[in-house]
Biotite code that builds the C-alpha atoms (Angstrom):
import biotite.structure as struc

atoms = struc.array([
    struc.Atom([0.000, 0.000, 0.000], chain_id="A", res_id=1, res_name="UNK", atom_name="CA", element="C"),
    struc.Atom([2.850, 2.531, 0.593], chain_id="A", res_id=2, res_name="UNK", atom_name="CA", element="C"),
    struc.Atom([4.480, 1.587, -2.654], chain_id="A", res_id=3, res_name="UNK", atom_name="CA", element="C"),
    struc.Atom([0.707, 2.305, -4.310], chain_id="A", res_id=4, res_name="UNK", atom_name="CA", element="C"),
    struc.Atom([0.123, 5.824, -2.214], chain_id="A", res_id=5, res_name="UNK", atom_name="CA", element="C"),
    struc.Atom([3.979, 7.286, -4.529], chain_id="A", res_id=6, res_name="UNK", atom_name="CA", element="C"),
    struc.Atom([2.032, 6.760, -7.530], chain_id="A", res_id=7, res_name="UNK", atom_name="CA", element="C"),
    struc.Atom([-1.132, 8.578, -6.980], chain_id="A", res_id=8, res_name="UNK", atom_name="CA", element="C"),
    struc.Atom([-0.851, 12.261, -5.719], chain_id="A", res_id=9, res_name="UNK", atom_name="CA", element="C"),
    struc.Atom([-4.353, 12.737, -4.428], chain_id="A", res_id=10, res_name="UNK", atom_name="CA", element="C"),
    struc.Atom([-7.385, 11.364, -2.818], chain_id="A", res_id=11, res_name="UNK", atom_name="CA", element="C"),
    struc.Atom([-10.333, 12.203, -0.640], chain_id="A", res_id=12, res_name="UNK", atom_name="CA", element="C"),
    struc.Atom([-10.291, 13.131, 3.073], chain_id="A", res_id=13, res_name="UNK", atom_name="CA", element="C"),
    struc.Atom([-12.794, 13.610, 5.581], chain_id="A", res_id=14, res_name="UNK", atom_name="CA", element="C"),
    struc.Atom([-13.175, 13.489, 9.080], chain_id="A", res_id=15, res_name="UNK", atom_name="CA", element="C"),
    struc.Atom([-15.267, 10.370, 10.016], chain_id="A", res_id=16, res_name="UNK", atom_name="CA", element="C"),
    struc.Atom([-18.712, 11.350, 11.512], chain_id="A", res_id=17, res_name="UNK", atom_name="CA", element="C"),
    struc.Atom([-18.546, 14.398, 10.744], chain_id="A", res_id=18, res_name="UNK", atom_name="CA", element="C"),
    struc.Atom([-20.900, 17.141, 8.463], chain_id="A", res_id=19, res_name="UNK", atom_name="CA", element="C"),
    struc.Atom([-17.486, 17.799, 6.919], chain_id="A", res_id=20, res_name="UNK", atom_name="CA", element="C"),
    struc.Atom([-17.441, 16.635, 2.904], chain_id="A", res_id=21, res_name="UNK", atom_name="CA", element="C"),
    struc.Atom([-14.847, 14.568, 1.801], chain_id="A", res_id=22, res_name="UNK", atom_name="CA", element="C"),
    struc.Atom([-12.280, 16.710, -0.272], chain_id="A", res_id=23, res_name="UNK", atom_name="CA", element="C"),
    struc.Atom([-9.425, 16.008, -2.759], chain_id="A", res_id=24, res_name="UNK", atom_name="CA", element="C"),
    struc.Atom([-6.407, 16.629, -1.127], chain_id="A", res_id=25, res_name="UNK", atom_name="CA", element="C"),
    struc.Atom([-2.798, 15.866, -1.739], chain_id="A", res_id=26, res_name="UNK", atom_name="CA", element="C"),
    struc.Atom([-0.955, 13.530, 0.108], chain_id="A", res_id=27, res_name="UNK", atom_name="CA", element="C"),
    struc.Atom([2.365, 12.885, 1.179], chain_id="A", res_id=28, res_name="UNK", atom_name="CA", element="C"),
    struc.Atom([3.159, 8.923, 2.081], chain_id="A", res_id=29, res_name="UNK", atom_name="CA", element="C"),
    struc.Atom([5.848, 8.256, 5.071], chain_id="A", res_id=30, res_name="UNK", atom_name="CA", element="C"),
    struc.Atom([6.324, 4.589, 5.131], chain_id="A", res_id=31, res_name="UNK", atom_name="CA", element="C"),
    struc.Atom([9.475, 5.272, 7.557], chain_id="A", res_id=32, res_name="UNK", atom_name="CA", element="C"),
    struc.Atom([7.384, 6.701, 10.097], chain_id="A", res_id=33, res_name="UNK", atom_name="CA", element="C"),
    struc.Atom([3.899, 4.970, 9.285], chain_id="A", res_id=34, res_name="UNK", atom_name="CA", element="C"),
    struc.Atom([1.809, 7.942, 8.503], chain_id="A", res_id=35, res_name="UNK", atom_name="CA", element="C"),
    struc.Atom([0.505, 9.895, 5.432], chain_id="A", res_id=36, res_name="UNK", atom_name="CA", element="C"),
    struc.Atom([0.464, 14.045, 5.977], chain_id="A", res_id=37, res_name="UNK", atom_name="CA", element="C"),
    struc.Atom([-1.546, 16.716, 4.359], chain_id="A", res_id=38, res_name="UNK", atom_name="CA", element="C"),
    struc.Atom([-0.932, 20.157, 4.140], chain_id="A", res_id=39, res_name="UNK", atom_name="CA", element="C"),
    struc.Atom([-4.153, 22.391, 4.257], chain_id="A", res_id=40, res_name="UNK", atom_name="CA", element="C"),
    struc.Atom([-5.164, 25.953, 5.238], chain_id="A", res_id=41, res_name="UNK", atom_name="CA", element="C"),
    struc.Atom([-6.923, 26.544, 8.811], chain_id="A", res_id=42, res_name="UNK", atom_name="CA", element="C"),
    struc.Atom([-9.288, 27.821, 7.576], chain_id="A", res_id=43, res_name="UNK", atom_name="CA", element="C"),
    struc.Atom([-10.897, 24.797, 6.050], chain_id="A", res_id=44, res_name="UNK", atom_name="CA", element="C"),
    struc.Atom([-13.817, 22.576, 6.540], chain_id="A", res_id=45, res_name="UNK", atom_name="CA", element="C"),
    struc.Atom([-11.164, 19.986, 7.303], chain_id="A", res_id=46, res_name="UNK", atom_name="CA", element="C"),
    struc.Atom([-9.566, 21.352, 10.200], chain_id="A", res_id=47, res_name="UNK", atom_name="CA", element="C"),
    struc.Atom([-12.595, 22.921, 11.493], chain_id="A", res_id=48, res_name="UNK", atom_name="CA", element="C"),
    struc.Atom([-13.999, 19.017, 11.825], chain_id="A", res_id=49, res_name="UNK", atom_name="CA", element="C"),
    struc.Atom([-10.788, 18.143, 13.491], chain_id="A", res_id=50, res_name="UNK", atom_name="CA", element="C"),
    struc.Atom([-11.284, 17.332, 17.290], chain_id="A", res_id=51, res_name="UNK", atom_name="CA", element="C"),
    struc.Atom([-9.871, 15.234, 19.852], chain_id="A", res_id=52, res_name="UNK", atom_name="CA", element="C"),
    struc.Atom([-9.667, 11.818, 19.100], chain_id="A", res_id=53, res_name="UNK", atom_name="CA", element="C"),
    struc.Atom([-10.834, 12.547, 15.779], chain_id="A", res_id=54, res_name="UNK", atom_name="CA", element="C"),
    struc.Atom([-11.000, 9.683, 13.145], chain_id="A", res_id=55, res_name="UNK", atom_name="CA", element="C"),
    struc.Atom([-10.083, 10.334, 9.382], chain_id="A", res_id=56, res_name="UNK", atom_name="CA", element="C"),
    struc.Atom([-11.002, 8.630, 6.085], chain_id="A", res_id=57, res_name="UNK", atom_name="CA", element="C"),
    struc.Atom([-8.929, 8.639, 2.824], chain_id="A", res_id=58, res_name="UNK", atom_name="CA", element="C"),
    struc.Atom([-10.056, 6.905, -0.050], chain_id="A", res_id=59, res_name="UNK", atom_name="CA", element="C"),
    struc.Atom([-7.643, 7.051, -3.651], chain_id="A", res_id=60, res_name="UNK", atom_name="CA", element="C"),
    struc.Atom([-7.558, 4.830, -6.416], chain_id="A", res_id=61, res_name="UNK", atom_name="CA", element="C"),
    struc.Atom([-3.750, 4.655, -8.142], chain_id="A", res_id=62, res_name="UNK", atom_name="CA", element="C"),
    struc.Atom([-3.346, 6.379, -11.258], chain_id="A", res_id=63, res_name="UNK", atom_name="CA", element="C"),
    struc.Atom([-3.733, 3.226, -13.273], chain_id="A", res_id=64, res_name="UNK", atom_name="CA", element="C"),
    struc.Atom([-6.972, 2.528, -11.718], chain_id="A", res_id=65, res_name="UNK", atom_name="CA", element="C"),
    struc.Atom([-5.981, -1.016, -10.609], chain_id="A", res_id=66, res_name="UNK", atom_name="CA", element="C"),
    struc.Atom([-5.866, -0.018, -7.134], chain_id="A", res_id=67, res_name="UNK", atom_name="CA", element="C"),
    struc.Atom([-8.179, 1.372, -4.681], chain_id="A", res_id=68, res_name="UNK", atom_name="CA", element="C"),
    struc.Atom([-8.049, 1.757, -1.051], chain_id="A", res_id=69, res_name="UNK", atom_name="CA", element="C"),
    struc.Atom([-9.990, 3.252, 1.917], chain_id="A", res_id=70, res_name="UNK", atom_name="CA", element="C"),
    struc.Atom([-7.944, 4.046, 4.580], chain_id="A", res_id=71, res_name="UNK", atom_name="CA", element="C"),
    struc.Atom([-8.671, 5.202, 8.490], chain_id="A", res_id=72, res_name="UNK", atom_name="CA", element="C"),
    struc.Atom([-7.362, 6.035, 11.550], chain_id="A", res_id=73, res_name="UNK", atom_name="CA", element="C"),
    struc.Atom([-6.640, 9.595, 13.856], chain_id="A", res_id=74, res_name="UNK", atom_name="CA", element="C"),
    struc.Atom([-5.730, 12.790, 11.813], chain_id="A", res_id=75, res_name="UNK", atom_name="CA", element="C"),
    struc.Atom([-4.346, 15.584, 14.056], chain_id="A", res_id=76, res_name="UNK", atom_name="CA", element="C"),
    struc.Atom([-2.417, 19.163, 13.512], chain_id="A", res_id=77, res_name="UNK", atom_name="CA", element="C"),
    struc.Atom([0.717, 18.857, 13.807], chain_id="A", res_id=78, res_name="UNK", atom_name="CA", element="C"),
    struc.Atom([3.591, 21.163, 14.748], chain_id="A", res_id=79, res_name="UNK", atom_name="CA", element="C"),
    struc.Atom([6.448, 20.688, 12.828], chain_id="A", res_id=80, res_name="UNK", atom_name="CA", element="C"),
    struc.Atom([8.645, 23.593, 11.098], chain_id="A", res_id=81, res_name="UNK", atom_name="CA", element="C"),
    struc.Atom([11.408, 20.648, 9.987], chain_id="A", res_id=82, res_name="UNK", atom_name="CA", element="C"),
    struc.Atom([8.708, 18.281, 8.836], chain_id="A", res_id=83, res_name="UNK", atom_name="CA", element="C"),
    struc.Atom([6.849, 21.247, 6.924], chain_id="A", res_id=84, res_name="UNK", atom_name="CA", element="C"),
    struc.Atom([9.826, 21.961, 5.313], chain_id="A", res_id=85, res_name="UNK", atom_name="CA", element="C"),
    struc.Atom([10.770, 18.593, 4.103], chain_id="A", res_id=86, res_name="UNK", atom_name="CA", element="C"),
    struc.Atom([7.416, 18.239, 2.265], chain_id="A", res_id=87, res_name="UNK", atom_name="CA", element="C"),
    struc.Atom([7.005, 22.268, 0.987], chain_id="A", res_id=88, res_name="UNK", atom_name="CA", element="C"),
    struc.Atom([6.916, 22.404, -2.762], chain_id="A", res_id=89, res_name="UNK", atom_name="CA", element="C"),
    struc.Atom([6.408, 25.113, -5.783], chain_id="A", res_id=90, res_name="UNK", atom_name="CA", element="C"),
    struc.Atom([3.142, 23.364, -5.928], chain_id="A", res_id=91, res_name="UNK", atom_name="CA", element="C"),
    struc.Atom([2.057, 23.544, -2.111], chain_id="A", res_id=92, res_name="UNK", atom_name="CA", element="C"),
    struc.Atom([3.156, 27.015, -2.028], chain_id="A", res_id=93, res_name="UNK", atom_name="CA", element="C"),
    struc.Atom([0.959, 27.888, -4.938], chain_id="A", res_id=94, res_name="UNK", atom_name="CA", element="C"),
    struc.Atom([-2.418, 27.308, -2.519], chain_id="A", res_id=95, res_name="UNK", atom_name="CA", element="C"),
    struc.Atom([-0.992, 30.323, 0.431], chain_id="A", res_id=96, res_name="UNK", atom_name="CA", element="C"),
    struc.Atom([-0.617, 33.801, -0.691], chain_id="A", res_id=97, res_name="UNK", atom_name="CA", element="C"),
    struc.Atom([2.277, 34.278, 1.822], chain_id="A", res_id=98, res_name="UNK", atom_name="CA", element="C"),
    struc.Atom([3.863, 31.235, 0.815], chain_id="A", res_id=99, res_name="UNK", atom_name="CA", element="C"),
    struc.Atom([5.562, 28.818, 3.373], chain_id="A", res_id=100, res_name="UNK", atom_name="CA", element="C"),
    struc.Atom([5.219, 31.716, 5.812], chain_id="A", res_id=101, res_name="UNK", atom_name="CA", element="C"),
    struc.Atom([1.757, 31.949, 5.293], chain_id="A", res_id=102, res_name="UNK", atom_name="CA", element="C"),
    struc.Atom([-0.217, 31.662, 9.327], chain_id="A", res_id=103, res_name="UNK", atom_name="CA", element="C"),
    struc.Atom([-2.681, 29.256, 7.923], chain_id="A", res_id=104, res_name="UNK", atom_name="CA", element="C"),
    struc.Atom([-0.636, 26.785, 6.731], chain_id="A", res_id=105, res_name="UNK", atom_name="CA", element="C"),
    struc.Atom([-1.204, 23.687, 8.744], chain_id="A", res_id=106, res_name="UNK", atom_name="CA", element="C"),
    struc.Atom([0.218, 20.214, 8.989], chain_id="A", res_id=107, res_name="UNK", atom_name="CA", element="C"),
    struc.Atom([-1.595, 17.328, 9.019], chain_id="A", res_id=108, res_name="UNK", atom_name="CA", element="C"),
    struc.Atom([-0.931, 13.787, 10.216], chain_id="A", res_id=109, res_name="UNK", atom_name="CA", element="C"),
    struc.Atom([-2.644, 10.857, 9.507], chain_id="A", res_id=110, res_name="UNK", atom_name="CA", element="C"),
    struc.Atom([-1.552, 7.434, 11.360], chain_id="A", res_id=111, res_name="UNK", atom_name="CA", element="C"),
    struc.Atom([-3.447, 4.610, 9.599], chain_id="A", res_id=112, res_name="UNK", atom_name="CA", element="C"),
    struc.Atom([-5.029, 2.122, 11.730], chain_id="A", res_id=113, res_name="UNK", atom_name="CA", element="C"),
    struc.Atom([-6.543, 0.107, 9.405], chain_id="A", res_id=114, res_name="UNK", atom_name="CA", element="C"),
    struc.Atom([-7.046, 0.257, 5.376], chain_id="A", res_id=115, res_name="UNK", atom_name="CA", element="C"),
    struc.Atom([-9.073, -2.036, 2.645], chain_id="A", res_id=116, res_name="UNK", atom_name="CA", element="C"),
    struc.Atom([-7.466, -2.530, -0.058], chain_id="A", res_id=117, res_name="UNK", atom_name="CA", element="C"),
    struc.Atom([-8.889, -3.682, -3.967], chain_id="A", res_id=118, res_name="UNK", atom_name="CA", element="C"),
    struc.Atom([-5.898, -4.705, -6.163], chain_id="A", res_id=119, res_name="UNK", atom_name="CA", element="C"),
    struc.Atom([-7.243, -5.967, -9.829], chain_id="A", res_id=120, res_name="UNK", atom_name="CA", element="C"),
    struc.Atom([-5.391, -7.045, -12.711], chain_id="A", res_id=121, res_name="UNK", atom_name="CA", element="C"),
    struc.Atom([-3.942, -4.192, -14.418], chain_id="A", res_id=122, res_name="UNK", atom_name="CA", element="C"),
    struc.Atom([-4.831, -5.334, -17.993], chain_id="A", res_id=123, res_name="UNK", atom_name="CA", element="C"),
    struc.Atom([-8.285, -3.807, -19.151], chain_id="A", res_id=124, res_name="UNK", atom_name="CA", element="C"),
    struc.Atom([-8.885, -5.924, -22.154], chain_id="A", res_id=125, res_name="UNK", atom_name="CA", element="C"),
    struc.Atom([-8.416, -8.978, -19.573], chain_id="A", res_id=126, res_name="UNK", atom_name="CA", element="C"),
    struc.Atom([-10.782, -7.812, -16.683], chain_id="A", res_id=127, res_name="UNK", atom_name="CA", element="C"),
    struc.Atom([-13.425, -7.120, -19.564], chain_id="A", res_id=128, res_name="UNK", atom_name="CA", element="C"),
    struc.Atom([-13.342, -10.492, -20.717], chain_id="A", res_id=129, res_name="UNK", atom_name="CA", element="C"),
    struc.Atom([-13.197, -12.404, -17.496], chain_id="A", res_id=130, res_name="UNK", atom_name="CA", element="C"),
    struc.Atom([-16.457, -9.851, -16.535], chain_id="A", res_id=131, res_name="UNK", atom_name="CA", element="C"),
    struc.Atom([-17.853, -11.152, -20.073], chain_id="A", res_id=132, res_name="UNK", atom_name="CA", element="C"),
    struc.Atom([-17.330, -15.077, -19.062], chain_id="A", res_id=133, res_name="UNK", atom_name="CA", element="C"),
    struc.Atom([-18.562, -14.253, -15.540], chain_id="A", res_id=134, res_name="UNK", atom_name="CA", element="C"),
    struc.Atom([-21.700, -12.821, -16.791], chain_id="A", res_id=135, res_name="UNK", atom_name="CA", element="C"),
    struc.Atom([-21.948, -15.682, -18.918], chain_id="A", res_id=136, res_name="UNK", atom_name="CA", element="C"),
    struc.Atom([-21.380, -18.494, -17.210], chain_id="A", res_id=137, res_name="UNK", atom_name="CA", element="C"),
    struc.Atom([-24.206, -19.786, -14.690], chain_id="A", res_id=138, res_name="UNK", atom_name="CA", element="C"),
    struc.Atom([-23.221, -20.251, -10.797], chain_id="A", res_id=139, res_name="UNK", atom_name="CA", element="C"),
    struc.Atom([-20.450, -17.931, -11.291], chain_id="A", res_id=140, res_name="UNK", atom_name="CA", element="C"),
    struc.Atom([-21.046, -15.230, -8.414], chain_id="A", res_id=141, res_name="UNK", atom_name="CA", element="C"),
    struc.Atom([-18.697, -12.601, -9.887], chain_id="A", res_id=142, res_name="UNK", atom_name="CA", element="C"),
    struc.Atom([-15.523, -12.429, -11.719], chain_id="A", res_id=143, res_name="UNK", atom_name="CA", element="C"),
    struc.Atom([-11.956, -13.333, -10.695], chain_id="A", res_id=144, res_name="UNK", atom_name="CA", element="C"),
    struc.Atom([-10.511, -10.075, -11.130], chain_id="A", res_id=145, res_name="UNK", atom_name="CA", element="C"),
    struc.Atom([-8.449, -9.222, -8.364], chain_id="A", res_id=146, res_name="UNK", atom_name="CA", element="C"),
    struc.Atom([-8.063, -9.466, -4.806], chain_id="A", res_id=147, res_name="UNK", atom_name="CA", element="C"),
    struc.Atom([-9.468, -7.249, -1.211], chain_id="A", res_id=148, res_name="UNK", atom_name="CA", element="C"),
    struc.Atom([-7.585, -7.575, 1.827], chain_id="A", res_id=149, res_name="UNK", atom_name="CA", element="C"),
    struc.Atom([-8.010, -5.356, 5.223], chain_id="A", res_id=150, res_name="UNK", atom_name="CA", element="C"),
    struc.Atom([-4.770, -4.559, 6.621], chain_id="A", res_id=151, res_name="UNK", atom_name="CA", element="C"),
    struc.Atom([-4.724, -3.970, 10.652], chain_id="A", res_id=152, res_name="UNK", atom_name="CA", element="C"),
    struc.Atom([-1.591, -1.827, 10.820], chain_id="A", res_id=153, res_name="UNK", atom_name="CA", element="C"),
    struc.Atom([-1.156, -2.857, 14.587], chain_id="A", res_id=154, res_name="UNK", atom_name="CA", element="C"),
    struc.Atom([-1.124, -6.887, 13.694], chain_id="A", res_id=155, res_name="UNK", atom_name="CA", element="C"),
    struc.Atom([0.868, -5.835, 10.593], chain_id="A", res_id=156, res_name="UNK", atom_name="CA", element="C"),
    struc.Atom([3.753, -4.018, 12.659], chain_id="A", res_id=157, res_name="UNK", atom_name="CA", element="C"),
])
């Protein structure tokens, strides 16, 4: 999955529970420290949803579209001018007026707990023709196209 999140820049985030839409937002993947960060204005819907304890969703699907995953776990702000720095780009700076020194530019960290994952064959021509036999065949359920797996990322540690 961390290999998957390099290849796709964005997906959707929202705060779990709350009134808050889910929005496309740009992610940063941290396999070294187990965590995927965001950086967003305080402003936002976002980071008005965020509370204690509070529980985030991110759903992408890779580039390819051969891979799809919905992953939770806690999303807080988080305070960290070296961190901040490491992931500031041309294209970050491009959503603050002020730039990196902009006062609503705010760190996010995500620490997945747990994540489903749909991995299919990457060939279209081939999933289209196993769909075709599937829907062709009687006392075939659905088609052999991939595989789903939920991944506990405390057992998986």
């Amino acid at each position: 999955m961390w290999r998957r999140l390099q290849d796709t820049r964005a997906g959707m985030l929202w705060i779990t529970g709350s009134d808050q839409h889910p929005q496309p937002m740009t992610h940063f993947a941290d396999e070294e420290s187990e965590a995927i960060w965001f950086i967003t204005a305080a402003d936002t819907d976002l980071v008005a949803a965020l509370g204690p304890g509070s529980e985030a969703s991110f759903v992408y699907q890779s580039e390819k579209g051969d891979y799809h995953a919905s992953i939770r776990g806690p999303l807080v702000i988080y305070h960290s001018d070296e961190k901040l720095d490491e992931l500031w780009s041309t294209p970050v700076a491009a959503w603050f007026e002020q730039g990196r020194d902009d006062p609503r530019v705010t760190l996010l960290r995500m620490t997945p707990r747990e994540a489903a994952v749909w991995a299919s064959d990457s060939n279209p021509v081939r999933v289209g023709l196993k769909m075709m036999n599937a829907a062709m065949r009687d006392g075939v359920a659905e088609p052999d196209i991939g595989v789903h797996r939920i991944i506990d990322f405390a057992q998986a540690a």
